[in-house]
Steps between C-alpha positions, in 0.01 A plus 500: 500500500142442383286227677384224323123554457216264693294316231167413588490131473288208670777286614534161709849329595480190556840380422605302811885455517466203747275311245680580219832346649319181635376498114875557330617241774205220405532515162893512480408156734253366263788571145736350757354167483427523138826514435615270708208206410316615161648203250435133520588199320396382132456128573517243158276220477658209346266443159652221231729652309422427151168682578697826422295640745588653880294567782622785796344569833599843689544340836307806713463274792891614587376873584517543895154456582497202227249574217469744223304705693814636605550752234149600517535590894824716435297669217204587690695635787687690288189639316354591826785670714578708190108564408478629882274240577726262784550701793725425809188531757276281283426145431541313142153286436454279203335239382605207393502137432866476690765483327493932426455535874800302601701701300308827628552390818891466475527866293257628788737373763796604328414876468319469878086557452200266600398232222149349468412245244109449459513140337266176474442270768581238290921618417753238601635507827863516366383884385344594791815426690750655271279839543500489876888413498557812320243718758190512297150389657260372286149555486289174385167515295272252378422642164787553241327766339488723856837524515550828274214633685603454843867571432398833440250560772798425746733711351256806523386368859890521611664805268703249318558408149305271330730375220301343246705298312270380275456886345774598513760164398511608150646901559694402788765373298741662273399249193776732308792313660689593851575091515108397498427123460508580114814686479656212691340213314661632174835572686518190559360326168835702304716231515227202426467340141173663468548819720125675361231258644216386261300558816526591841201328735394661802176486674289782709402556853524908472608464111775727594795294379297372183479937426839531563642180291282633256548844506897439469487288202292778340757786586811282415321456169548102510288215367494290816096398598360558809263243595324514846344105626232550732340215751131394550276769638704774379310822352809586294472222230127594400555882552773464257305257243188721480662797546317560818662667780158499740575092482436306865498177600332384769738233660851637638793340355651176660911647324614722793615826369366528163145441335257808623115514537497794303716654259739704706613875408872419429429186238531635169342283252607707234901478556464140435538285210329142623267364826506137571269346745665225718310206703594523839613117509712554230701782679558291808609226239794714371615653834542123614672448140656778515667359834600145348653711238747771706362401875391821552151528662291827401168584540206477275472846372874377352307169349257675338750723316694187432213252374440769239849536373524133482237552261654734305856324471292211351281711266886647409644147475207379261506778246849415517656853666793535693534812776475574842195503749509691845282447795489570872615351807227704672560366891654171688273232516592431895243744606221285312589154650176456674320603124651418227709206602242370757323203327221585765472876385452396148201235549345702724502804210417188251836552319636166290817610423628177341383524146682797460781464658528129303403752208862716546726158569389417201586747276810579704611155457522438855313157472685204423 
C-alpha cells in the first residue's frame, strides 16, 4: 500500500469546533426570532373618500423591542456572526442615538455577549432604560459627532465588536426579499385598490431602510417612488441636493433616530427618487394628528415621514390622481412623552407647533 506523500505546505488551523457550535447555535437563535417576529401591521389612515386617494403606515413600533430598528438589529447580527466578526468571548459596541441599541441590546442578550451603546447625553430616558432592561450599559458623551469615534476605541480597548451600523445598514440586509420591510409592504398592499404605491416615504438615520425600499422597487422592476423626508439639521437633505456627500451640519438633530451630521456610509442618495426637508414643528404637529386620527402615539422620526406624505397625498389630490401612499410607523410615541408631547420640551427648543398642526386639521377636515 503506498503512503500518501507529505506536501510541503505553510498551514494554520484555526477552526475551533467549540466556536463554531456556539456560532450554528446563535444564529439558528437569531432566524428563530425572525421567524417568529419579522412582519408587522399595515395601518390605514382614514383620508375622505372622494379624494380617491389612501394613505398606509407600516406599524414597526409592534417589533419586540418597538421600533423599526428592529430589523436592522437582526440584520447586523446576522451580518456579523456569519462575517466572523461577533464572537462568544467578546462584547458588541455601537453607537447610537437609541433606538438601534435597544434592539442590539435585546439580540445581544438573546444570543448571550456583552452590549455597549456609545450614545448622546442628551437620548430620552425611556431609551436608556429599555437598553439596560435588556443588559446593555451605555456609555454617555457630550458630543454627537464622538460617538462613532469612541464606539470604536472601546471595542478595540475590550476585543469586542464594534458594529457600526451606520456603514454597514445598507448591506446588512437582504434588499432582494427574505420578508424585508419592502417585501412585506407589497405583501400586504395585494389586496388594496391601489396595491403599487405612487410613493413610499421613509426618512434616514443610517439610510439603511431608504436603500433597501429603494433597492427593492428597483429589482421588482415597479414604478413606486421612494422619497426620503429629512428634519432640520440633517446633512442628508443638502448632500443629496448638491450632490455632496462631504455635507455637515454643525447642529445635531433635535428628531431622535434619523437626521445625521454628516452623510452616513449606508444612505444612498442615488437609490432614491425625491428628498423633502421637514420643519421640526411640523413633524410633532402630525404625530399629535396623527394620534387624534387612529390614537396611536409615535415618535417624531414617524412625523417627519408622515408630514411629508401628507404633502404628497395633497399634491396627488390637486392634480387630481388617485393611488396609494405608504409611510412608516417608525417607533411608539410613549418613549418621547417628556419631548414631543411635553409643552415644556417644545418652548424650551422654541418649537410652535400650532400653525401646523391647525395647518393638517384643516386640510383633513378635522375643523368644524
Amino acid at each position: 500500500m503506498n503512503d500518501i506523500p507529505s506536501l510541503d505546505a505553510e498551514d494554520i488551523d484555526r477552526y475551533d469546533p467549540e466556536h463554531r457550535a456556539w456560532l450554528r447555535a446563535a444564529i439558528a437563535t437569531v432566524q428563530s426570532e425572525g421567524n417568529r417576529t419579522s412582519d408587522t401591521h399595515l395601518l390605514s389612515v382614514p383620508l375622505p373618500s372622494e379624494w380617491g386617494v389612501d394613505l398606509y403606515l407600516k406599524d414597526e413600533s409592534t417589533h419586540p423591542t418597538g421600533s423599526l430598528k428592529h430589523r436592522l438589529a437582526r440584520s447586523l447580527f446576522l451580518h456579523g456572526l456569519c462575517n466572523g466578526w461577533i464572537r462568544r468571548d467578546g462584547p458588541v459596541v455601537e453607537a447610537s442615538s437609541g433606538s438601534t441599541a435597544v434592539s442590539e441590546a435585546y439580540f445581544a442578550r438573546l444570543i448571550g455577549v456583552p452590549f455597549v451603546a456609545v450614545m448622546a447625553r442628551s437620548t430620552s430616558r425611556e431609551k436608556i432604560k429599555l437598553i439596560e432592561l435588556y443588559g446593555g450599559r451605555c456609555h454617555f458623551v457630550e458630543d454627537p459627532r464622538e460617538v462613532y469615534d469612541v464606539a470604536a476605541s472601546l471595542a478595540r480597548e475590550c476585543g469586542g465588536h464594534y458594529m457600526d451600523q451606520f456603514t454597514y445598514a445598507e448591506r446588512a440586509t437582504d434588499w432582494r426579499g427574505n420578508n424585508n420591510i419592502a417585501e412585506s409592504i407589497f405583501a400586504q398592499m395585494e389586496l388594496e385598490p391601489h396595491p403599487e404605491p405612487a410613493w413610499i416615504v421613509a426618512t434616514a438615520g443610517t439610510g439603511g431602510t431608504s436603500a433597501t425600499l429603494a433597492r427593492y422597487v428597483h429589482y421588482t422592476r415597479r414604478a413606486t417612488g421612494i422619497c426620503v423626508a429629512d428634519p432640520e439639521n440633517s446633512a442628508y437633505f443638502p448632500g443629496w441636493r448638491d450632490h455632496d456627500p462631504a455635507a455637515t451640519t454643525a447642529v445635531g438633530s433635535r428628531m431622535e433616530g434619523i437626521g445625521r451630521q454628516r452623510v452616513e456610509a449606508s444612505f444612498l442618495p442615488q437609490s432614491i427618487d425625491r428628498m423633502m426637508r421637514v420643519p421640526d414643528a411640523a413633524a410633532i404637529a402630525a404625530i399629535h394628528v396623527l394620534d387624534e386620527l387612529i390614537g396611536r402615539k409615535a415618535g417624531a422620526s414617524t412625523g417627519t415621514g408622515l408630514w411629508a406624505a401628507f404633502r404628497i397625498v395633497a399634491e396627488m389630490r390637486a392634480a387630481g390622481r388617485t393611488g396609494s401612499v405608504v409611510s412608516l410607523i417608525c417607533d411608539p410615541g410613549e418613549r418621547y412623552l417628556d419631548k414631543y408631547y411635553s409643552e415644556a420640551w417644545l418652548a424650551e427648543n422654541g418649537l410652535d407647533v400650532a400653525p401646523h398642526r391647525a395647518r393638517l386639521e384643516e386640510f383633513l377636515g378635522l375643523r368644524g
